[in-house]
C-alpha positions as CSV (number, residue, x, y, z in Angstrom):
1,X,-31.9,8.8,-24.9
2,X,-30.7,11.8,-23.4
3,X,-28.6,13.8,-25.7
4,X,-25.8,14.7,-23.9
5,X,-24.4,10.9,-23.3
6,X,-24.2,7.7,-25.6
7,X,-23.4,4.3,-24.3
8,X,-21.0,2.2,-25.9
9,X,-21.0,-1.3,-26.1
10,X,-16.8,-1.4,-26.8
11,X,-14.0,-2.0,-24.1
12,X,-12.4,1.5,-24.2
13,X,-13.2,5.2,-25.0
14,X,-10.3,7.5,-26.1
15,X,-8.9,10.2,-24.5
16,X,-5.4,11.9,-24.1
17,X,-2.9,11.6,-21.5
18,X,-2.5,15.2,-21.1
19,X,-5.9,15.4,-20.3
20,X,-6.4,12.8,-18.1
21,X,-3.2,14.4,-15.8
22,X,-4.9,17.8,-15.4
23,X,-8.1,16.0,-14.6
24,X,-6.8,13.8,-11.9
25,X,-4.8,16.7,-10.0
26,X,-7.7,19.3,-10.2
27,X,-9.9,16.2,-8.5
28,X,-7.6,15.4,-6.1
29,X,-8.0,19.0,-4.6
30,X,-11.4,18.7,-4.5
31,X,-12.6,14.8,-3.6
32,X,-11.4,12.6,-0.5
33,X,-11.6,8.8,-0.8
34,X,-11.6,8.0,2.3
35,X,-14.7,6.6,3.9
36,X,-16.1,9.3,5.7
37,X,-16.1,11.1,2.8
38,X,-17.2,8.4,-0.2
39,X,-18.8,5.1,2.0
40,X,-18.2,3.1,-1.5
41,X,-14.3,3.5,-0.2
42,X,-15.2,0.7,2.1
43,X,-16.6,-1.7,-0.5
44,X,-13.7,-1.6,-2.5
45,X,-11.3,-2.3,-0.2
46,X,-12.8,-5.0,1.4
47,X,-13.0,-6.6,-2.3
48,X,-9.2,-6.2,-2.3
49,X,-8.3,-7.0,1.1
50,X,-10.4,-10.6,0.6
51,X,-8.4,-11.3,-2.9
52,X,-4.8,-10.9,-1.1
53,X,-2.9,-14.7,-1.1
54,X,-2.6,-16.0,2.2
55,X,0.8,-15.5,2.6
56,X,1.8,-12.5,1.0
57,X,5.1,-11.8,1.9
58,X,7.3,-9.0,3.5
59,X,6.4,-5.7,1.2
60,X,3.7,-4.4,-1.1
61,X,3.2,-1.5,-3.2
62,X,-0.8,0.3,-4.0
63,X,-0.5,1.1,-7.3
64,X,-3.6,4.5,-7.7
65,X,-2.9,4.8,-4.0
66,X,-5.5,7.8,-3.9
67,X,-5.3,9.1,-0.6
68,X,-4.0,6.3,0.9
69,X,-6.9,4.3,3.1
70,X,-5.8,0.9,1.1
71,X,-2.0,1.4,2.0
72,X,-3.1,2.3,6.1
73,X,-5.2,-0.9,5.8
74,X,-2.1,-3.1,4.4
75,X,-0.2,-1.6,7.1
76,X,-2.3,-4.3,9.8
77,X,-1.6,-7.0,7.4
78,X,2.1,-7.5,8.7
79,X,4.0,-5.9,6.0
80,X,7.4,-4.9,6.9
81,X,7.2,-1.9,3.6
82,X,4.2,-0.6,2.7
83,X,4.5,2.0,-0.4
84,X,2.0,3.9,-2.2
85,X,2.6,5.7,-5.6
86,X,-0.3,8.2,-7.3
87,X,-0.4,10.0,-10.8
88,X,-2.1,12.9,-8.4
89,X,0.9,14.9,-6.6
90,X,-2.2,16.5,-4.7
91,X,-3.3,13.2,-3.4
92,X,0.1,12.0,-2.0
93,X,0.8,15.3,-0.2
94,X,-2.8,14.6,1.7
95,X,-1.4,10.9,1.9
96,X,1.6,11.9,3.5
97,X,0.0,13.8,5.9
98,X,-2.5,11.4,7.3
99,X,-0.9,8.3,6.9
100,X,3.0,9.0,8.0
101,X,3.7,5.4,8.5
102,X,3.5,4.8,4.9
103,X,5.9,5.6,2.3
104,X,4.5,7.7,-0.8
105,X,5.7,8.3,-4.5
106,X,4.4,10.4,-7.5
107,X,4.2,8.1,-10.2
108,X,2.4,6.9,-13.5
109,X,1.6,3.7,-13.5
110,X,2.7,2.6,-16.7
111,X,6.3,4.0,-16.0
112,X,6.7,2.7,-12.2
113,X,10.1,3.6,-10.7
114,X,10.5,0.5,-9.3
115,X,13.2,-2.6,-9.9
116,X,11.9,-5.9,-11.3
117,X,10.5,-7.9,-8.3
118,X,11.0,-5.0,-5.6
119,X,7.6,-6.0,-4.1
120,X,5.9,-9.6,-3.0
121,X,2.7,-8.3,-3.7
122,X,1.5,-5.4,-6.1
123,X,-2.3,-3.8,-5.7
124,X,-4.2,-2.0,-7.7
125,X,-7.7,-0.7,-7.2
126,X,-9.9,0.8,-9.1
127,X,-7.2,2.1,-11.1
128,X,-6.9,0.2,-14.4
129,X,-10.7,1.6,-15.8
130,X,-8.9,5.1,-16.2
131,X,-6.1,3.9,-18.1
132,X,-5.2,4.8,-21.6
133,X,-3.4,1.8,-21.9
134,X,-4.5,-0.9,-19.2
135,X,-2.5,-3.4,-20.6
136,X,0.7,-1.6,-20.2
137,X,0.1,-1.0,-16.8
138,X,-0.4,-4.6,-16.1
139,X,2.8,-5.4,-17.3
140,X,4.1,-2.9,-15.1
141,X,2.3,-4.0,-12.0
142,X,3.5,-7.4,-13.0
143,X,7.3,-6.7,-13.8
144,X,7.5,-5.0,-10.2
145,X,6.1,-8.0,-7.8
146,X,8.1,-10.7,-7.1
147,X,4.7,-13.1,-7.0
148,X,1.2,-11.9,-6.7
149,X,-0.8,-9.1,-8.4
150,X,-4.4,-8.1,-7.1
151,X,-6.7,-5.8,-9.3
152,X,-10.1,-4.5,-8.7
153,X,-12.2,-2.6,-11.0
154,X,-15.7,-1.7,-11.8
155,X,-17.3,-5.2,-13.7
156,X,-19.0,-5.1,-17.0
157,X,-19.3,-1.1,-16.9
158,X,-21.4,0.4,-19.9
159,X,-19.1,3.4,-21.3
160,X,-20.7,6.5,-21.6
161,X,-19.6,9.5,-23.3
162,X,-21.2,13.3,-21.9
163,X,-20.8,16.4,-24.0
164,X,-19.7,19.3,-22.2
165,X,-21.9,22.1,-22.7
166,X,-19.1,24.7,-22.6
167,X,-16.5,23.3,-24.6
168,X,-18.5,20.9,-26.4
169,X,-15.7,18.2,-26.1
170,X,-17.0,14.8,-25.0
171,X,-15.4,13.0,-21.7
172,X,-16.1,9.9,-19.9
173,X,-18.2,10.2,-16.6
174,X,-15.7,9.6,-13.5
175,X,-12.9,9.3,-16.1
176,X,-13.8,5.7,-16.9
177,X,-12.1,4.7,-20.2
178,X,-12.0,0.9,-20.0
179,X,-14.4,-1.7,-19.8
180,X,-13.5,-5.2,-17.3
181,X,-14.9,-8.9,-16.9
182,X,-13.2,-11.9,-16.3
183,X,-12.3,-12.7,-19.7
184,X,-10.5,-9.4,-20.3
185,X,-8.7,-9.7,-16.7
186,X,-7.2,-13.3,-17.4
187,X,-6.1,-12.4,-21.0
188,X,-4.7,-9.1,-19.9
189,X,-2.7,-11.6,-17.1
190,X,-1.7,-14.2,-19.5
191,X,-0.3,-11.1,-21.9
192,X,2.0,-9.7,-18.6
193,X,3.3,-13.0,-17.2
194,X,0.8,-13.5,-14.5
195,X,-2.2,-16.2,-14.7
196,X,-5.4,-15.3,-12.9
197,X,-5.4,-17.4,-9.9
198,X,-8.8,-16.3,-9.0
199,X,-11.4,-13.6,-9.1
200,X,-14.4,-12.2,-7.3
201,X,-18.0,-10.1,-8.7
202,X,-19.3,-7.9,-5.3
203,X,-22.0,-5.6,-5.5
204,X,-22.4,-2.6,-3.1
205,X,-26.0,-4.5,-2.0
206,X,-24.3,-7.4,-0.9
207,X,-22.0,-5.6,1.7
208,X,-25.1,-4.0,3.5
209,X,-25.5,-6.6,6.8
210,X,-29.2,-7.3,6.5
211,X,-28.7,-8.3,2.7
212,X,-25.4,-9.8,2.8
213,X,-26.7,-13.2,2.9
214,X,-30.4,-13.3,2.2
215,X,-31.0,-10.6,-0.9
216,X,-34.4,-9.4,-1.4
217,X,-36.1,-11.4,-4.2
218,X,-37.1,-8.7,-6.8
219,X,-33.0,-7.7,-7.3
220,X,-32.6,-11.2,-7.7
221,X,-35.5,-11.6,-10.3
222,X,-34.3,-8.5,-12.0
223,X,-30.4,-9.3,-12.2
224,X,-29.3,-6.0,-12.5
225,X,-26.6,-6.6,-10.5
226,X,-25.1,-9.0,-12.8
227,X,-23.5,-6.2,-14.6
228,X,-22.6,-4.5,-13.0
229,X,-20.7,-3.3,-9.0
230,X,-16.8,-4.6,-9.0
231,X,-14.3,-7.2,-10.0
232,X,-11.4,-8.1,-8.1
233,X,-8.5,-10.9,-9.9
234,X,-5.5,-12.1,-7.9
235,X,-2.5,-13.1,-10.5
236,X,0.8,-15.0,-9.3
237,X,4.0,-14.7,-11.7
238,X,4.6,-17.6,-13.6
């Protein structure tokens, strides 16, 4: 095994807040997440755009906007409001500026400045792996919607810690910190008020055309995919 990284078979790797903070602003200078910049953009948005309820009401809020590709999206699902909020102050000024139709906020998601049930719907994609405290945001994301909550994060992801040859600190690859099935995303709603309605396992493999609904036998065989590519949960309020 190489060295510099250990897997882990737990749920969560530590790391501080102060940390994480610098690390998200200095990336959000220097990475777009947008799809012609990062074509995985795509895939998980399509996972959260198939999760949202049928009827979803008259405003939303993307919790982890990034740089705000979800929020444009929502923007053709007939919302009236459409907000996003972002730890990264970097990523909302680029936000801003691309998508001016869409209203932005600097925020922490564990300390949304939001009234109780501002929003029908509250999303949140690939957000909740980076989180100190996942379950504090999802009591957040939950006390601002007035019904549904939709979630997407990476499924069944092994945790891996890299030592940093110049500091010789260890940090999580990505800034992952938190491992996610379906287990942990029901119990996690159950804890916040909101009962999984339903949830969803996509692989990147699946969303190519030509594969989509005839895989090649050998991935199949191997399984790999099993744990692995994204999880997606809608909740509704009790």
């Amino acid at each position: 095994m190489d060295p510099l990284h250990t897997e882990r078979s737990v749920d969560a790797v530590e790391v501080r807040d102060s940390d994480l903070r610098a690390y998200y602003e200095d990336r959000g200078r220097r990475v777009r997440y947008v799809p012609e910049s990062d074509a995985m953009e795509l895939v998980r948005v399509r996972l959260m755009l198939r999760l949202m309820p049928r009827r979803p009401g008259r405003s939303v809020l993307d919790v982890g906007c990034g740089d705000g590709y979800l929020c444009e999206r929502l923007t053709g699902l007939g919302f009236e409001t459409v907000v996003g909020a972002d730890l990264a102050g970097s990523r909302i000024a680029y936000a801003r500026n691309r998508y001016p139709r869409v209203r932005f906020a600097q925020s922490d998601a564990c300390r949304l400045p939001f009234a109780d049930g501002q929003f029908d719907v509250v999303t949140c994609g690939e957000v909740l792996e980076h989180l100190t405290d996942p379950e504090q945001a999802m009591r957040e994301l939950a006390r601002v919607s007035r019904r549904y909550v939709v979630c997407t994060t990476p499924y069944r992801e092994s945790l891996i810690d890299n030592l940093c040859p110049y500091c010789a600190r260890s940090f999580p690859p990505e800034g992952h910190l938190q491992r996610f099935d379906e287990r942990r995303f029901a119990e996690m709603g159950a804890a916040s008020g909101a009962r999984l309605r339903r949830w969803r396992h996509t692989h990147p493999m699946f969303e190519y055309r030509r594969f989509r609904y005839c895989p090649p036998l050998r991935w199949l065989i191997a399984g790999y995919y099993r744990d692995s590519g994204f999880i997606g949960g809608l909740f509704e309020k009790a």
